[in-house]
SEZAZA-178231 format. One record per atom (N, C-alpha, C, CB): residue number from 1; residue in one letter; atom name; x, y, z. Coordinates in steps of 0.1 Angstrom, whole numbers, m for minus. Each point is the difference from the previous one (the first is absolute). Glycine has a CB too. Example, Ala and Ser with C-alpha at 12.3 -4.5 7.8 and 13.67 -1.06 7.14 Angstrom:
<pts>
 num residu atome    xx    yy    zz
   1      A     N   132   m57    78
   1      A    CA    m9    12     0
   1      A     C     9    12     0
   1      A    CB   m19   m12    12
   2      S     N    15    23   m19
   2      S    CA     9    11     0
   2      S     C    m8    11     8
   2      S    CB    12    m6   m22
</pts>
This chain:
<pts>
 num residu atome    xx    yy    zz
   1      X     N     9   m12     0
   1      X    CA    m9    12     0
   1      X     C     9    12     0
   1      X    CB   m19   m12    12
   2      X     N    17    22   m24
   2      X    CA    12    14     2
   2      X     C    m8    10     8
   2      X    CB    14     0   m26
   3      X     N    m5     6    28
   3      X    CA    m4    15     9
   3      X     C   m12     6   m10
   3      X    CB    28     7    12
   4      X     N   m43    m1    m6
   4      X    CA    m6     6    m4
   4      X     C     5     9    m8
   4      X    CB   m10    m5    16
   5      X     N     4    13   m30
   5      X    CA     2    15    m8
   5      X     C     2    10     9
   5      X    CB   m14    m6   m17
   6      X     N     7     6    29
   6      X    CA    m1    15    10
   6      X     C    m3    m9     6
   6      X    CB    m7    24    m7
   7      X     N    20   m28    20
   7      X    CA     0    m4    17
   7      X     C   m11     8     4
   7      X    CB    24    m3     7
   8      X     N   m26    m2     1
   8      X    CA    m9    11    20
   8      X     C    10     7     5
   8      X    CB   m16   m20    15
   9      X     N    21    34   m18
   9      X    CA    13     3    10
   9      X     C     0    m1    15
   9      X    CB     3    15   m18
  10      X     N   m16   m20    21
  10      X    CA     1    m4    15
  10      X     C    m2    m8     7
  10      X    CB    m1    12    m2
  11      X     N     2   m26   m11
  11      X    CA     3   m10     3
  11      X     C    20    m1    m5
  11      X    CB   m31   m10    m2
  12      X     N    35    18    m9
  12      X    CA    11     1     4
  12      X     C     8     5    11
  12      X    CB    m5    m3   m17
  13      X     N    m3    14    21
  13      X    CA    13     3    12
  13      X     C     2    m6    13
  13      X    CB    m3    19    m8
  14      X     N   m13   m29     8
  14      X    CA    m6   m10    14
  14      X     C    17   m11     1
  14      X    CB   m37    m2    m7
  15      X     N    43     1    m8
  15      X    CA     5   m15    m1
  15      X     C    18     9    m1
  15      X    CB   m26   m20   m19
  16      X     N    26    31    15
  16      X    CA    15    11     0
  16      X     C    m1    m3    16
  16      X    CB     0    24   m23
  17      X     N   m10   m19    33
  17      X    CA     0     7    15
  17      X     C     8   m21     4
  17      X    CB   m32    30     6
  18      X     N    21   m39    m7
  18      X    CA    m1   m12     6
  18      X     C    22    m4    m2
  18      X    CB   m37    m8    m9
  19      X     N    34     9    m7
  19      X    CA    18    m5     0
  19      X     C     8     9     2
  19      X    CB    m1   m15   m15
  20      X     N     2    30    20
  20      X    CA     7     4     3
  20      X     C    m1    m4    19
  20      X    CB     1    17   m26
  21      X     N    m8   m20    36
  21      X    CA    m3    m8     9
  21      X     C     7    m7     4
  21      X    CB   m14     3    m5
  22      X     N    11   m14    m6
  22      X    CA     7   m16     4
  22      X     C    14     4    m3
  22      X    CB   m20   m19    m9
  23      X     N    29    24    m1
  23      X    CA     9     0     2
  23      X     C    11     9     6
  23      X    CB    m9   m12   m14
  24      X     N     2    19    24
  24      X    CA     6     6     8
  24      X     C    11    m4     6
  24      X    CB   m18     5     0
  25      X     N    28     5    m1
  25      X    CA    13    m4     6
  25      X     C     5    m6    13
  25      X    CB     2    15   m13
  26      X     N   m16   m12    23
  26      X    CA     1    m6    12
  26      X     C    m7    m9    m2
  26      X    CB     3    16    13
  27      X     N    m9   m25   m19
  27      X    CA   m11    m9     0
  27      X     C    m8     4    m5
  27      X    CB     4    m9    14
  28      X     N   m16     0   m18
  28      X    CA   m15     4    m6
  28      X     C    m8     9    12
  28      X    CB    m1   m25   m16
  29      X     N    m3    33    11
  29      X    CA    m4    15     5
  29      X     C   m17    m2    m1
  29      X    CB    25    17    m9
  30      X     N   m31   m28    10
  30      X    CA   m21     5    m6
  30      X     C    m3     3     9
  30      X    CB   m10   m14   m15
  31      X     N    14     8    30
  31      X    CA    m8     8    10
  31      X     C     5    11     6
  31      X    CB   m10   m19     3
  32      X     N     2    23     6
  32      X    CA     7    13    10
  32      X     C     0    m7    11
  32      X    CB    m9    24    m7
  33      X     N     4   m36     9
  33      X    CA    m1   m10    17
  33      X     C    10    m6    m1
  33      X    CB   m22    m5     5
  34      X     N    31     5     5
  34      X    CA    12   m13     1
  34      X     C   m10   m12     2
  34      X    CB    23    12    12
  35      X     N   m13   m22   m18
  35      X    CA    m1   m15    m1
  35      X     C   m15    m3    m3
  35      X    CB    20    m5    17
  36      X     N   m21    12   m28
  36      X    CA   m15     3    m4
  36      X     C     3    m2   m20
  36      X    CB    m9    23    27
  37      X     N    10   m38   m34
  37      X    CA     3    13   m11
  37      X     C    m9    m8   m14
  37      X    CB    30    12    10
  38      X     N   m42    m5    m5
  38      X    CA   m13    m5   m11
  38      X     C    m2    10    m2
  38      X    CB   m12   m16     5
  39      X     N     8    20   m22
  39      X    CA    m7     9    m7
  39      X     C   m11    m4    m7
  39      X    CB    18     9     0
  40      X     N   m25     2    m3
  40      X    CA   m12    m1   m11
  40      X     C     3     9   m17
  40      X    CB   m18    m2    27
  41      X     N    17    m8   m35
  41      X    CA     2     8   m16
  41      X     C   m17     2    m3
  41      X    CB    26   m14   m11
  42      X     N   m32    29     9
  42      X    CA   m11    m3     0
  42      X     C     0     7   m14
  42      X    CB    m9    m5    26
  43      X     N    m4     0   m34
  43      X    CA    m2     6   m10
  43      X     C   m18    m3    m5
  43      X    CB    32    m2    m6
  44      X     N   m33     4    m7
  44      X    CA   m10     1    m6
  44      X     C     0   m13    m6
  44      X    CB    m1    25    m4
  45      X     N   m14   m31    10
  45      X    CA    m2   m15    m9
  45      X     C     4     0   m14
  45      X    CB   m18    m4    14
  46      X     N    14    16   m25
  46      X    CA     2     2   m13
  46      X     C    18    m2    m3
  46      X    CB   m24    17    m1
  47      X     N    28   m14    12
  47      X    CA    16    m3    m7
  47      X     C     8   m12     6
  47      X    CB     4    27    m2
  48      X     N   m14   m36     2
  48      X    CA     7   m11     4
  48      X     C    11    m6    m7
  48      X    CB   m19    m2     9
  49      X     N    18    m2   m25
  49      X    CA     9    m4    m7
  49      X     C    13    10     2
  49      X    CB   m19   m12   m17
  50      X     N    14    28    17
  50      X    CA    13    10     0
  50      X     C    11    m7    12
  50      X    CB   m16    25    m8
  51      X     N     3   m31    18
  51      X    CA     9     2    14
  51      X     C    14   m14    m2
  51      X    CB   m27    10    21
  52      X     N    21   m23   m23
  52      X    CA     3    m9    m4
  52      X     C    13     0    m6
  52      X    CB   m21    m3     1
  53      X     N    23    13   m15
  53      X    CA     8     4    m4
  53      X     C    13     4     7
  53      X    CB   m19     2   m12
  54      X     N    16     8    17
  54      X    CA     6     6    11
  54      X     C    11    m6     9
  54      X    CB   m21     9    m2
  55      X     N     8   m18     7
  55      X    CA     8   m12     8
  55      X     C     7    m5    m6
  55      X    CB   m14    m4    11
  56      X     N    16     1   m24
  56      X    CA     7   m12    m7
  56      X     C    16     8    m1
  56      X    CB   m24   m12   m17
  57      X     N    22    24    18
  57      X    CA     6    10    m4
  57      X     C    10     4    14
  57      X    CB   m20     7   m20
  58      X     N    14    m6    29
  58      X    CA     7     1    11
  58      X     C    10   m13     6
  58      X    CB   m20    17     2
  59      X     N    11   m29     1
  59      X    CA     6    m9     1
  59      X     C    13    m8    m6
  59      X    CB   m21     3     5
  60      X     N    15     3   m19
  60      X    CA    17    m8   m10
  60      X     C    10    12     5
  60      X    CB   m11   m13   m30
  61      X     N    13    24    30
  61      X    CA     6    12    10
  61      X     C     2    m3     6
  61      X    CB    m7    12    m1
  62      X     N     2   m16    14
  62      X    CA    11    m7    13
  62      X     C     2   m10    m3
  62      X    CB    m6     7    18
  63      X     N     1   m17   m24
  63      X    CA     4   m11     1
  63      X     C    20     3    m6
  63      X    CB   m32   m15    m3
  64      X     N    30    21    m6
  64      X    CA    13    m3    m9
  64      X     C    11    13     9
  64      X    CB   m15    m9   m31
  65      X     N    10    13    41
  65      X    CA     8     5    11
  65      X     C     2    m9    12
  65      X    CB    m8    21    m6
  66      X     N     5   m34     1
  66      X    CA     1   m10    15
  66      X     C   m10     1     8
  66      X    CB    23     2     2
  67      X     N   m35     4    m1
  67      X    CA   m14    m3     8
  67      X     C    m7   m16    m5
  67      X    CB    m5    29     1
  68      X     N    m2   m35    11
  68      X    CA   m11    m9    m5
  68      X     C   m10     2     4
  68      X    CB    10   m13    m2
  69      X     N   m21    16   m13
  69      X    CA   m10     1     3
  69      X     C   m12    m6     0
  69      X    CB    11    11    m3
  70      X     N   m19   m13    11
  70      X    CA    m9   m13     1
  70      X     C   m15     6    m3
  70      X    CB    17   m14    19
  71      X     N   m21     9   m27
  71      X    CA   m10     7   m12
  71      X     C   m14    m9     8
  71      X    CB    18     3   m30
  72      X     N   m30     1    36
  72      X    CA    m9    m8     4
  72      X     C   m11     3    m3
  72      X    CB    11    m4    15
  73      X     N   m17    m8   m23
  73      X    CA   m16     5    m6
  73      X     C    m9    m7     4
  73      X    CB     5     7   m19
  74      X     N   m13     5    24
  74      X    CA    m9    m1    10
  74      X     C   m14   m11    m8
  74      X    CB     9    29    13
  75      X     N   m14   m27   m23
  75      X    CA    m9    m6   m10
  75      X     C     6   m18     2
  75      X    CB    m2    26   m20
  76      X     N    12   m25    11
  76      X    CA     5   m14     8
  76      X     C     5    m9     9
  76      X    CB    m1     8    m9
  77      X     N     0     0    21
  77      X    CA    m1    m6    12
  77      X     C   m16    m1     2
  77      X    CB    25     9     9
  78      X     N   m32    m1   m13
  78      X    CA   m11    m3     5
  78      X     C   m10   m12    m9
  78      X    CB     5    25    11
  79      X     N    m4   m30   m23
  79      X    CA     1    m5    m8
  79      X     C     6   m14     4
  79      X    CB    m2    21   m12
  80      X     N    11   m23    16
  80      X    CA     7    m7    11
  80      X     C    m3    m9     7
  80      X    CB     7    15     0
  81      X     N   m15    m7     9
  81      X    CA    m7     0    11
  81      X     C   m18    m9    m3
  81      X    CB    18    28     7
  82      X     N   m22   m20   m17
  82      X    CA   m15    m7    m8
  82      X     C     5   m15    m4
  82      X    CB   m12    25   m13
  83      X     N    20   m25    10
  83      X    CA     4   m13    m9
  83      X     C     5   m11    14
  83      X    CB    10    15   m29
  84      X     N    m6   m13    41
  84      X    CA     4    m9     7
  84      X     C   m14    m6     8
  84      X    CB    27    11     0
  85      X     N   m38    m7    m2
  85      X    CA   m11     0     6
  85      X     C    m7   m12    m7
  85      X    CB     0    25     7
  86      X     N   m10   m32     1
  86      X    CA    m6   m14    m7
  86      X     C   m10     6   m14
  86      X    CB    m3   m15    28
  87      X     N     7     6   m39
  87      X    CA    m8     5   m14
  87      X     C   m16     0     6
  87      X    CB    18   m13   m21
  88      X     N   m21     1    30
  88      X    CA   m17     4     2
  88      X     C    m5    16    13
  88      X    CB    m1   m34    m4
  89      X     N    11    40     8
  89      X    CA    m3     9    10
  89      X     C     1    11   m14
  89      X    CB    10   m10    29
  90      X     N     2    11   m40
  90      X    CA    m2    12    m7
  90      X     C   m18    m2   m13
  90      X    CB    37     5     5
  91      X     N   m36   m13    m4
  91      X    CA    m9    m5    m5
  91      X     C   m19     7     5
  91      X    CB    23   m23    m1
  92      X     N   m20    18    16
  92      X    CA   m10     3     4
  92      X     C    m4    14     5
  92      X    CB     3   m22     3
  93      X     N    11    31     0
  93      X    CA    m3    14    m1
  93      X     C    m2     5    m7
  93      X    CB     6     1     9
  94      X     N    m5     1   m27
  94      X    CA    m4    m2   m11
  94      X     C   m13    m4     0
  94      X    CB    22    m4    m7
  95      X     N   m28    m3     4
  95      X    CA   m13    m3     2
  95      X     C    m5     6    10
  95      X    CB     3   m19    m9
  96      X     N    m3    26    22
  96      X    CA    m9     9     6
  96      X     C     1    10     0
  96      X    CB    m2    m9    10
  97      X     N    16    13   m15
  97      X    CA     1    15    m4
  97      X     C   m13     1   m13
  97      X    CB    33     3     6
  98      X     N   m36   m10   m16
  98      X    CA    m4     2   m14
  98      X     C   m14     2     5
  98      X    CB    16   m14   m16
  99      X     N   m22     2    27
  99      X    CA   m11     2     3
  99      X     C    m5    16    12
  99      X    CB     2   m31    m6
 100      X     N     6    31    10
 100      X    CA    m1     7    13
 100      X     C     4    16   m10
 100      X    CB    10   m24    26
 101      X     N     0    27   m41
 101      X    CA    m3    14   m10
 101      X     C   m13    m3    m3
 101      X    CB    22     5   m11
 102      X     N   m30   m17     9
 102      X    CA   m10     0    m9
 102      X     C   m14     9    11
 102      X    CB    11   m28   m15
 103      X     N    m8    24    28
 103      X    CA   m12     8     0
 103      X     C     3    18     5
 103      X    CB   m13   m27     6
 104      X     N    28    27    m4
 104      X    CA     4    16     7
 104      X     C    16     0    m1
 104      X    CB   m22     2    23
 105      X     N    31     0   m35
 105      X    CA    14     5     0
 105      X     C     2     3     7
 105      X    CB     4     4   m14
 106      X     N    m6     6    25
 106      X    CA     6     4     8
 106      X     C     0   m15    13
 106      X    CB    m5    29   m10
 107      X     N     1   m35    11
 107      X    CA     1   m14     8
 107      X     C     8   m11    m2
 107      X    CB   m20     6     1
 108      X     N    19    m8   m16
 108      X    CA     9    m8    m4
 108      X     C    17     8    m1
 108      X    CB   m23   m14   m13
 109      X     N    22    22    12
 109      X    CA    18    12    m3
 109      X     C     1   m10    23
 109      X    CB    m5    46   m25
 110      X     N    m3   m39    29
 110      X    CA     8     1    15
 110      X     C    m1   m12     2
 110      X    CB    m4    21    11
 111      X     N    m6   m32   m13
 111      X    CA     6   m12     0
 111      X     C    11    m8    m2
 111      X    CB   m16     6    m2
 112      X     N    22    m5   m10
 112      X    CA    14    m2    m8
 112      X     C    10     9     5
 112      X    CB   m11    m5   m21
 113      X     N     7    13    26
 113      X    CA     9    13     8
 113      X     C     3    m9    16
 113      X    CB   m16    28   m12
 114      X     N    10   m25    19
 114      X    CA    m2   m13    10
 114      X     C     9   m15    m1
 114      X    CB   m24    12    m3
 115      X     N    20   m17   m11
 115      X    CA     6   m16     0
 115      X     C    16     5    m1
 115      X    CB   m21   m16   m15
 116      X     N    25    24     6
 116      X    CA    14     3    m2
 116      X     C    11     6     7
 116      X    CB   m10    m1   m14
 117      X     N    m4    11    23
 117      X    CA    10     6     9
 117      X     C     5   m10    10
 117      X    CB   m10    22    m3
 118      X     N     7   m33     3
 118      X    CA     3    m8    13
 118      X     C    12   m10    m2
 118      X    CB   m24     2     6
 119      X     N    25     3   m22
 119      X    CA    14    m8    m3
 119      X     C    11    10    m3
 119      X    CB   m12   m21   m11
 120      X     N     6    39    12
 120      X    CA    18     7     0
 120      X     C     6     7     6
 120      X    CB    m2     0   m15
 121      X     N   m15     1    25
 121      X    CA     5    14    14
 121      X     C     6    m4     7
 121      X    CB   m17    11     3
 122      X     N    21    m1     3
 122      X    CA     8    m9    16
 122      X     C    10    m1     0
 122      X    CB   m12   m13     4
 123      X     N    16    12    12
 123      X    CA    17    m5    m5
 123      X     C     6   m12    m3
 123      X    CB     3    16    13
 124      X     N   m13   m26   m15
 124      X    CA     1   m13    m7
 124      X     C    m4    m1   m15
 124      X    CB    m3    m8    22
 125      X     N     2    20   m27
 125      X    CA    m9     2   m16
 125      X     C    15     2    m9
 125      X    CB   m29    15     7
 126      X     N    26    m3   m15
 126      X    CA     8     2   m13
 126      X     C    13     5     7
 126      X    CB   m20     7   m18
 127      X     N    22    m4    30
 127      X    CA     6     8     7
 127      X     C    10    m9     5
 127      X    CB   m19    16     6
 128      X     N    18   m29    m6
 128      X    CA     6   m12     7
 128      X     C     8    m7   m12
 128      X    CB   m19    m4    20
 129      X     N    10     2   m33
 129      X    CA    11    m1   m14
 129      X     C     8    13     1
 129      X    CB   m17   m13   m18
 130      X     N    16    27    19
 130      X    CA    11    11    m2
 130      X     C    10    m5     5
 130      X    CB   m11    18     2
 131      X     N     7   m20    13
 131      X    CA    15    m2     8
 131      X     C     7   m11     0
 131      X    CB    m7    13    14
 132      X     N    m2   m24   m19
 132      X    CA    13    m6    m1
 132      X     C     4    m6   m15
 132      X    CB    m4    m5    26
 133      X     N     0    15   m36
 133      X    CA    10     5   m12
 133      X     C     9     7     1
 133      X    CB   m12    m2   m10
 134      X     N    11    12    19
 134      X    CA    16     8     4
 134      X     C     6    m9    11
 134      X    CB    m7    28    m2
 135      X     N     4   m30     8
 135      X    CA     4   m14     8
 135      X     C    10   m14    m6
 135      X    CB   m24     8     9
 136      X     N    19   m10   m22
 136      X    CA    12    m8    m5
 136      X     C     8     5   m10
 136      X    CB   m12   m15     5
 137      X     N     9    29    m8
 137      X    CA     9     7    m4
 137      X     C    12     6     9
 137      X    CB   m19     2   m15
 138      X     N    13     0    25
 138      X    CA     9     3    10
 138      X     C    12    m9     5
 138      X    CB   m21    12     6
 139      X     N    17   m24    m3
 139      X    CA     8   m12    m2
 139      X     C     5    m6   m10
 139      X    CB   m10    m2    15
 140      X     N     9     7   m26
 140      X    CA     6    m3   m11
 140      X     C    18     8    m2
 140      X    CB   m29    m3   m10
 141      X     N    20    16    14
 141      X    CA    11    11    m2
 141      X     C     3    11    15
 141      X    CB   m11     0   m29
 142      X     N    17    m6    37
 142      X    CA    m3     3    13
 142      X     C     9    13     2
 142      X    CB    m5   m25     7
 143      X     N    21    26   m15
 143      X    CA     5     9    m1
 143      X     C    m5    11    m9
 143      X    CB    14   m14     7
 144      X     N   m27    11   m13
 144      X    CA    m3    16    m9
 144      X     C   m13     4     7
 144      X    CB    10    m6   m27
 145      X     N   m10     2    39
 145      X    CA   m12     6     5
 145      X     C     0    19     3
 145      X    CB    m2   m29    14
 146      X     N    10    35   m14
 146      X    CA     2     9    m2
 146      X     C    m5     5   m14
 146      X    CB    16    m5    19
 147      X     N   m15    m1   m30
 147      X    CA     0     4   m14
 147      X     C   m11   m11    m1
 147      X    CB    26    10   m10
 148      X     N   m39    m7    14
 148      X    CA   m11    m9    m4
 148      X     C   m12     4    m1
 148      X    CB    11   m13     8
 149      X     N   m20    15   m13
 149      X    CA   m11     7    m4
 149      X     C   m14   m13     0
 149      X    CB    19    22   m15
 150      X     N   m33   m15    22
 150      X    CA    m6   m13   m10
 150      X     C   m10    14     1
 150      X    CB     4   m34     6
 151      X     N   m13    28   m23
 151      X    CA    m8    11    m3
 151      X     C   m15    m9    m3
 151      X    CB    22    18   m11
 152      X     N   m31   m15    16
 152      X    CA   m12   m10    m1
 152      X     C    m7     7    m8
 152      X    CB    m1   m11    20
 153      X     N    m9    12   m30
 153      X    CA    m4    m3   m11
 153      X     C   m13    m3     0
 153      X    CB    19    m4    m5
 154      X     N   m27     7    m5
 154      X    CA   m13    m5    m7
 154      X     C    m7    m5    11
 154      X    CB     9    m7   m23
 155      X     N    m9    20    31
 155      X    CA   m13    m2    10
 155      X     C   m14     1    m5
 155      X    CB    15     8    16
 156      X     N   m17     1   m29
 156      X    CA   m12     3   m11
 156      X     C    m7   m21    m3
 156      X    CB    18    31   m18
 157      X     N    m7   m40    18
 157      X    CA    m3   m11    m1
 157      X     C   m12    m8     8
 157      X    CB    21     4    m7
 158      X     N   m18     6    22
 158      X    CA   m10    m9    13
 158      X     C    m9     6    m2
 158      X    CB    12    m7    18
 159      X     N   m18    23   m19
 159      X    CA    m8     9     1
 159      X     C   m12   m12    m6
 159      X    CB    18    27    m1
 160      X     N   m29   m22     7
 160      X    CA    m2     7    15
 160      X     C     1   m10    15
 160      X    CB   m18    17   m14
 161      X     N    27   m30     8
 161      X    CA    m4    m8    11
 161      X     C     8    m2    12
 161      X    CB   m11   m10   m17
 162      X     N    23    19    17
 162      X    CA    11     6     9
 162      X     C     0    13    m1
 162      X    CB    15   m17    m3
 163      X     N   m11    24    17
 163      X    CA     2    13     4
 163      X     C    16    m3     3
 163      X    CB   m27     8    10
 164      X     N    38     4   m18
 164      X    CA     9     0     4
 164      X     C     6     6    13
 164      X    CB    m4    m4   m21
 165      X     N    m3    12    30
 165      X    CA     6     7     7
 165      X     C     3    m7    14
 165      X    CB   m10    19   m14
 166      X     N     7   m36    16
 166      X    CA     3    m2    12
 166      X     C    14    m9   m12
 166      X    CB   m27     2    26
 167      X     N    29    m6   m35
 167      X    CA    10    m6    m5
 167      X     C    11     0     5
 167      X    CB   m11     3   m14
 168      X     N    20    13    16
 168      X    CA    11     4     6
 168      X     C     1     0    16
 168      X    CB     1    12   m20
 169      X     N    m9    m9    24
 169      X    CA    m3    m1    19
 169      X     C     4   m17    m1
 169      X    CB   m28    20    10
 170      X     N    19   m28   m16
 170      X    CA    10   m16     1
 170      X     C    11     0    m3
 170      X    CB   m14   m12    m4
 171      X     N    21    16    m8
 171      X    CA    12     0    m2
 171      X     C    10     6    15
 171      X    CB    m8     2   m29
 172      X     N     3     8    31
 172      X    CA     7     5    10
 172      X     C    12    m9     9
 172      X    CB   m23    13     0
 173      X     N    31   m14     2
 173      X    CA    12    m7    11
 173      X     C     0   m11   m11
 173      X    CB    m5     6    30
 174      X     N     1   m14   m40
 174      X    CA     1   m12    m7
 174      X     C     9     0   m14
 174      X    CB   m24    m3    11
 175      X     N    33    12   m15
 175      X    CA     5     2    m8
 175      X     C    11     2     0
 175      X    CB   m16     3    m4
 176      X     N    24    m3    16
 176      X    CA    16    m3     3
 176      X     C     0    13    m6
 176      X    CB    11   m26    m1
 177      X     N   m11    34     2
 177      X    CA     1    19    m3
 177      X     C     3     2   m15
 177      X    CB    12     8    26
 178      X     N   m17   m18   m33
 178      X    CA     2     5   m15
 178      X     C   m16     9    m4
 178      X    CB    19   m27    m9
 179      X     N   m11    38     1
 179      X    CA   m11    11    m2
 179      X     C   m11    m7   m12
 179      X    CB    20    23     5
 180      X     N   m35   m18    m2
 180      X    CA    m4    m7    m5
 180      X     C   m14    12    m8
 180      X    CB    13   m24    19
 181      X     N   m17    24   m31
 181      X    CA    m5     9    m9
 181      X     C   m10    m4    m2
 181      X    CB    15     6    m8
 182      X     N   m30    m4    16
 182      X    CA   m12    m3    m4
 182      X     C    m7    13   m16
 182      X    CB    m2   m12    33
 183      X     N    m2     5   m42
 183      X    CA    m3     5   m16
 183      X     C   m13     2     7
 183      X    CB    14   m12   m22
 184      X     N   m22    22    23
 184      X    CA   m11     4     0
 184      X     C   m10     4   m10
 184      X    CB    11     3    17
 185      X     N   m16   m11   m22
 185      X    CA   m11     8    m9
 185      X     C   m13     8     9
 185      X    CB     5   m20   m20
 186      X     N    m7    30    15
 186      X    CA   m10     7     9
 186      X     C    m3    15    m3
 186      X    CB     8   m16    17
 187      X     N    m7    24    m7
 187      X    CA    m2    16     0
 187      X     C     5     8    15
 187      X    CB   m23    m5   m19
 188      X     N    29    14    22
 188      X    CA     5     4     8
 188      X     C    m9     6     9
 188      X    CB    19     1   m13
 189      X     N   m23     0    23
 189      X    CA   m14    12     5
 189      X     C    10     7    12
 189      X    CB   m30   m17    m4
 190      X     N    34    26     1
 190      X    CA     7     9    13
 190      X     C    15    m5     0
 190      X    CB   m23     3    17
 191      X     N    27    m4    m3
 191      X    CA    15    m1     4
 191      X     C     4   m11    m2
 191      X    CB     0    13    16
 192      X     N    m9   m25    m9
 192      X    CA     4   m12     1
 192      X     C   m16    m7    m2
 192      X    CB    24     6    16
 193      X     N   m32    m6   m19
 193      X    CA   m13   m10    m8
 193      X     C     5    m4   m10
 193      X    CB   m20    12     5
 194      X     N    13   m25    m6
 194      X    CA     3    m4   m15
 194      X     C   m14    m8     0
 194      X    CB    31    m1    m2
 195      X     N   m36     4   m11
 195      X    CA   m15   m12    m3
 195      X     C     5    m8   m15
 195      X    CB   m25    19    11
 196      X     N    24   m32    m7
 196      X    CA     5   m12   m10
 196      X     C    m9     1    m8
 196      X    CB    10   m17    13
 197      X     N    m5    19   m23
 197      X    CA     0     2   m15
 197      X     C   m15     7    m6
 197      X    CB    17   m23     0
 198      X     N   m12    35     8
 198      X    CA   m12    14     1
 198      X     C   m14    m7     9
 198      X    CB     7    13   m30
 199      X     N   m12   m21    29
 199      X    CA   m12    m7     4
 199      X     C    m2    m1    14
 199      X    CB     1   m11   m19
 200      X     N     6     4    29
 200      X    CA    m1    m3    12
 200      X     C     2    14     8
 200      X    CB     7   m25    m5
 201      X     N   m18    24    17
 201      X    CA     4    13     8
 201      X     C    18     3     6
 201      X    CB   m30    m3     9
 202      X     N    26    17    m9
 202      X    CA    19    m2     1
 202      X     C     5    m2    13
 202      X    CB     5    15   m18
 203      X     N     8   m23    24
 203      X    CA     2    m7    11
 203      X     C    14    10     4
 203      X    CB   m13   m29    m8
 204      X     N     9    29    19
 204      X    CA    17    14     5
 204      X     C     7   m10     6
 204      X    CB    m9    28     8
 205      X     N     7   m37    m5
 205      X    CA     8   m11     7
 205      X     C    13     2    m5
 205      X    CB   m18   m17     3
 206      X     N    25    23    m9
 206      X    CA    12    m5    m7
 206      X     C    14     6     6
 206      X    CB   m16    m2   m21
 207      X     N    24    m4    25
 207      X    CA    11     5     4
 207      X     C    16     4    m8
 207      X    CB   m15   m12    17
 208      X     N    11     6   m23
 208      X    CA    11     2   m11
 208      X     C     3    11    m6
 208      X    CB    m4   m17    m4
 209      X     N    14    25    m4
 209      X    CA     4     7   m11
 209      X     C    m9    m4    m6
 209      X    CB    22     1     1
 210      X     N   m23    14   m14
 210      X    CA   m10    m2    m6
 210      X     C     3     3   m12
 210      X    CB   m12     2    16
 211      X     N    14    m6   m30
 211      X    CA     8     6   m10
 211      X     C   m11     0   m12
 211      X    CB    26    m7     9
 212      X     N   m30    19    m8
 212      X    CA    m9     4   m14
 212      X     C     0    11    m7
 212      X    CB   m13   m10    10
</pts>
């Protein structure tokens, strides 16, 4: 995928601010909290492919400066997750979801909303694949933990059946202090709100850096 005709210049300067950050001469610089070092890349659902890009773009950048970067998609873990489950249980939520749209969509959505969320919330959900993908990355490469990055991804994939904002609160203490880049599709409301992917009310929970 090439760079757009005319970027977002503010999705470019979100990704200029983020890598000038990480490679800070003292260390990766995203937060202002010590031993704190999660960020949020937030942007506009419409530029998702741009963002993607980006990423591809940044990553081969450190990487070929000696960083490892551990690329995590969120769609696929969760996907993952549907597929390790008995064929007659996905089966059967399927069939009540259809009946249960047939007489009121809005019943059948929170239904299916409901069945799924119980396989990614939490800190036994999507949050528990994160960590321990940096987790064997970490033990792979124990001396570049310093030069390590993980950037999570295609959270547009779960929508609406994950809320990202308790995602990082689990990560929290679980990531051997490699910095870690939650991709936000969404919209910014004030200082620190963010509502997933314009639609959901917006959630201030968020402690992180914010780079938009």
């Amino acid at each position: 995928m090439t760079e757009p005709l005319f970027p977002n210049p503010r999705l470019s300067d979100a990704f200029a601010d983020l890598r000038r950050d990480l490679v800070h001469e003292d260390g990766p610089r995203i937060s202002t909290m010590r031993n704190y070092r999660f960020a949020i890349l937030q942007y506009e659902p419409k530029d998702e492919f741009a963002v993607r890009g980006r990423v591809r773009t940044l990553a081969k950048e450190l990487q070929h400066n000696g960083w490892v970067v551990i690329s995590i998609d969120l769609k696929k873990l969760f996907m993952e997750r549907i597929r390790q489950r008995e064929p007659e249980w996905l089966a059967d939520a399927i069939a009540r979801e259809k009946r249960l749209t047939a007489k009121d969509p809005d019943r059948g959505l929170r239904f299916i909303s409901d069945e799924l969320a119980a396989l990614v919330e939490g800190p036994e959900g999507l949050a528990a694949d994160c960590t321990r993908l940096i987790r064997e990355e970490v033990d792979k490469h124990p001396e570049s933990v310093d030069r390590m990055l993980a950037i999570i991804g295609r959270a547009a994939g779960v929508y609406p059946f994950f809320r990202s904002s308790a995602l990082l609160r689990f990560l929290d203490g679980q990531t051997g202090g490699v910095p870690v880049v939650l991709l936000y599709p969404g919209e910014r409301r004030g200082a620190t709100a963010l509502s997933f992917m314009g639609q959901l009310d917006p959630d201030a929970d968020y402690r992180p850096r914010i780079y938009s």
